[in-house]
Every structure is written in structure tokens, then in C-alpha cells.
C-alpha positions in Angstrom: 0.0 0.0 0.0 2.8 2.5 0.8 4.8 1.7 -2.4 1.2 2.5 -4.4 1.1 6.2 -2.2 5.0 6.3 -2.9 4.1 6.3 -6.6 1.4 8.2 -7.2 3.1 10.9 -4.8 6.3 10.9 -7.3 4.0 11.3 -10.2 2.6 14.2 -8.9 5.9 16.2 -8.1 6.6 15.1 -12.0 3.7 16.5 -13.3 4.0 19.5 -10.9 7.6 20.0 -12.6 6.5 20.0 -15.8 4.1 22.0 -15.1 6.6 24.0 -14.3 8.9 23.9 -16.9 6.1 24.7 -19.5 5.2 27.9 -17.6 8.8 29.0 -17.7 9.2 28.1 -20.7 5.9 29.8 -22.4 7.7 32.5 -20.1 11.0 32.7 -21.6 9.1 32.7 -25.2 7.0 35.5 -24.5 9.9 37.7 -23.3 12.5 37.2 -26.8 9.8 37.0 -28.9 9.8 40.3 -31.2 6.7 42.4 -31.1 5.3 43.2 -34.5 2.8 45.8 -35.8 0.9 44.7 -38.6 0.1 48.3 -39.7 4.1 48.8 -40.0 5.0 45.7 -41.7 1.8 46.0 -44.3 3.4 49.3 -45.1 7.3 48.8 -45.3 5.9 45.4 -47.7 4.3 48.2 -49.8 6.7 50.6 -50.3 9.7 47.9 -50.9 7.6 46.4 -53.4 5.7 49.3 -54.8 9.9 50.9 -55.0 10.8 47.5 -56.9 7.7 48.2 -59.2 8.9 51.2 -60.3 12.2 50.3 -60.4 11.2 47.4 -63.3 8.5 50.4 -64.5 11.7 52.8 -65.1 13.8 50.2 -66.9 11.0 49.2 -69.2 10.0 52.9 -70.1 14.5 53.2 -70.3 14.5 50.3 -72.9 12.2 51.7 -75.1 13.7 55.3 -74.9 16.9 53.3 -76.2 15.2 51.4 -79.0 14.0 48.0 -77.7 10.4 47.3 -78.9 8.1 46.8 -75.9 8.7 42.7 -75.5 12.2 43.5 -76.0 12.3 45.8 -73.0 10.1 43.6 -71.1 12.9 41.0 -71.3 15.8 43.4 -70.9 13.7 44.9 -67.5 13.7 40.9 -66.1 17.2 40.3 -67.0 18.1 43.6 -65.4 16.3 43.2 -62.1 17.4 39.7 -61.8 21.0 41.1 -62.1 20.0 43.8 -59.4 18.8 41.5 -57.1 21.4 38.7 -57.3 24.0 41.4 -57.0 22.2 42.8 -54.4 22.0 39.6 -52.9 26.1 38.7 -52.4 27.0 42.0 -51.1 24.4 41.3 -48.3 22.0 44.5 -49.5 19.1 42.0 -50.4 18.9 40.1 -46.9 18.5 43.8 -45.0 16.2 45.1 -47.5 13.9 41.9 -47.3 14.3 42.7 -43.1 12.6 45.8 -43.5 10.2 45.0 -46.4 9.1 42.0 -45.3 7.1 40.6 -48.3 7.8 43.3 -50.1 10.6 41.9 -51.8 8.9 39.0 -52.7 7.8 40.5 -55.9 8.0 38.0 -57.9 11.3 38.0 -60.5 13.3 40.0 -57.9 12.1 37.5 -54.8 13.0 34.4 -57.3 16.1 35.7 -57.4 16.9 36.0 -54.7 15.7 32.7 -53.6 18.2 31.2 -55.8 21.3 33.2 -55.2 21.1 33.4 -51.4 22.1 29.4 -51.0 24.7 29.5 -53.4 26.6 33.0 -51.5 25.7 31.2 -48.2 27.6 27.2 -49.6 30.2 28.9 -51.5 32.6 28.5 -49.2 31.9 24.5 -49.7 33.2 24.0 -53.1 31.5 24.4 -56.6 30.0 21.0 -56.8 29.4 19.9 -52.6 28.4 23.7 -51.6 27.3 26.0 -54.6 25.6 23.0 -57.4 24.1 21.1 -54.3 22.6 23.7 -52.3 21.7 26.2 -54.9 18.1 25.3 -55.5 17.3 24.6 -52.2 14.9 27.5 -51.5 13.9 27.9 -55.3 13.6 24.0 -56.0 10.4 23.5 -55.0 9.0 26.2 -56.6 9.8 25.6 -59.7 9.1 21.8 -59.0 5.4 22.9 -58.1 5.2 25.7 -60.5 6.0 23.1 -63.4 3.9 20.8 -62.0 0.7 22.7 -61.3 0.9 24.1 -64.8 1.1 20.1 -66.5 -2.2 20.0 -64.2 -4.1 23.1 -65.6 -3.0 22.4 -68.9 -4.0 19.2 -68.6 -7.9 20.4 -67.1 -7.8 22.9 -70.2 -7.2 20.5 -72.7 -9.8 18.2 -71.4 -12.5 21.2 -70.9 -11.2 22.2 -74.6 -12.3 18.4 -76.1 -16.2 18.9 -74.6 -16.2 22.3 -75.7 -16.5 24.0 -72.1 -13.7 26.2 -73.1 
């Protein structure tokens, strides 16, 4: 009988403990977790991307001025702001800029960019092959793995729709 009250007594101070410990611990989380605003963030997202927007906007209008057709400066503007971005990106411009913009420098072609050359500054120190080739496409693979794939699938619903003449 008193090894029965011996254990359920030592239960209890375990269960007290980690009682506890989770208290302390939710503690601890509350205390180095950063405060956000909402507001803020929302607004440094727009004006880092709406900036990048105008930035591509300039370079297109800059093209023409120089002679490119409109497509032609459309692909000039994307080679040009993936070059800003993945230069951006090793001098260490990029990661402070995405810090303060948030989601703002997710804009699509300048985010992608990013998303690729970030891994390959951060493993260069690894070797070509083991650190740049290996890790490079670590951020960026699955998108484009998904991207590729989602598109087989719509194309694939469009054809279909296209035979019973839905679309």
C-alpha cells in the first residue's frame, strides 16, 4: 500500500515540474519574442515592393527610350532586375532590405532571385559541386518543381475542358 502512495506521490511532483517547466518556458518565449505591428509591416511590404515596381516600370520605359520594342524591353527589365537583385544579394544589400520590407521583396522576379542566389553565397565556401551545385536550388527548387507541375495539371484540365467544348 505505501509503495502504491510512494508512486502516485512521485507522479505528482513530475507532473507539478513539468508543469513547471512549461510555464517557464511559455515565459521565456513571451519575453525574446519580437513584437510586430501589422500596420508597419503592411506598409514597409508596400513601399519595398511598390519601389521594386517602379524600379522594373523605369527600366522598361529606359528600354524603349533606347530602342528596344516593348517585348524586347520587357525581357531586358527581367534580365536587369534579376541582375540587381542577385548582386544585391552577395554584397548582403538584399537580406537587409527583405528585413525591413518583409514581403515586399517577394515581388515576384526580384524574390525568385533572390531565392536562388542566397544558397549559393551562403555554400560557396563548400566547393563548386558539394556547396554552390548542391545547395543552390534549395529554397527555389520546390517552386519551380510545383510551378512546373501545377501548370502540367491546368494544362491538362484545359485541354480536357477544350475536347467537350466547355472552353
Amino acid at each position: 500500500m505505501d509503495k502504491d502512495k510512494n508512486v502516485d506521490v512521485s507522479k505528482i511532483v513530475r507532473e507539478k515540474d513539468v508543469k513547471t517547466r512549461n510555464e517557464n518556458y511559455n515565459q521565456y518565449v513571451k519575453q525574446v519574442t519580437p513584437k510586430h505591428s501589422g500596420f508597419k509591416n503592411v506598409l514597409a511590404a508596400y513601399l519595398v515592393g511598390g519601389i521594386i515596381c517602379t524600379l522594373g516600370q523605369f527600366f522598361i520605359n529606359y528600354y524603349i527610350y533606347l530602342g528596344a520594342d516593348k517585348e524586347m524591353a520587357k525581357a531586358y527589365n527581367t534580365i536587369t532586375l534579376v541582375f540587381l537583385s542577385v548582386l544585391l544579394t552577395s554584397v548582403g544589400i538584399y537580406q537587409k532590405l527583405a528585413k525591413f520590407g518583409g514581403a515586399g521583396t517577394l515581388v515576384p522576379i526580384t524574390g525568385f532571385a533572390n531565392s536562388v542566389a542566397a544558397p549559393a553565397v551562403e555554400y560557396k565556401k563548400e566547393g563548386q559541386v558539394f556547396g554552390i551545385g548542391v545547395n543552390i536550388f534549395t529554397i527555389a527548387g520546390p517552386v519551380i518543381l510545383y510551378g512546373i507541375f501545377s501548370s502540367w495539371i491546368l494544362g491538362l484540365i484545359y485541354y480536357i475542358l477544350k475536347q467537350f467544348g466547355v472552353v
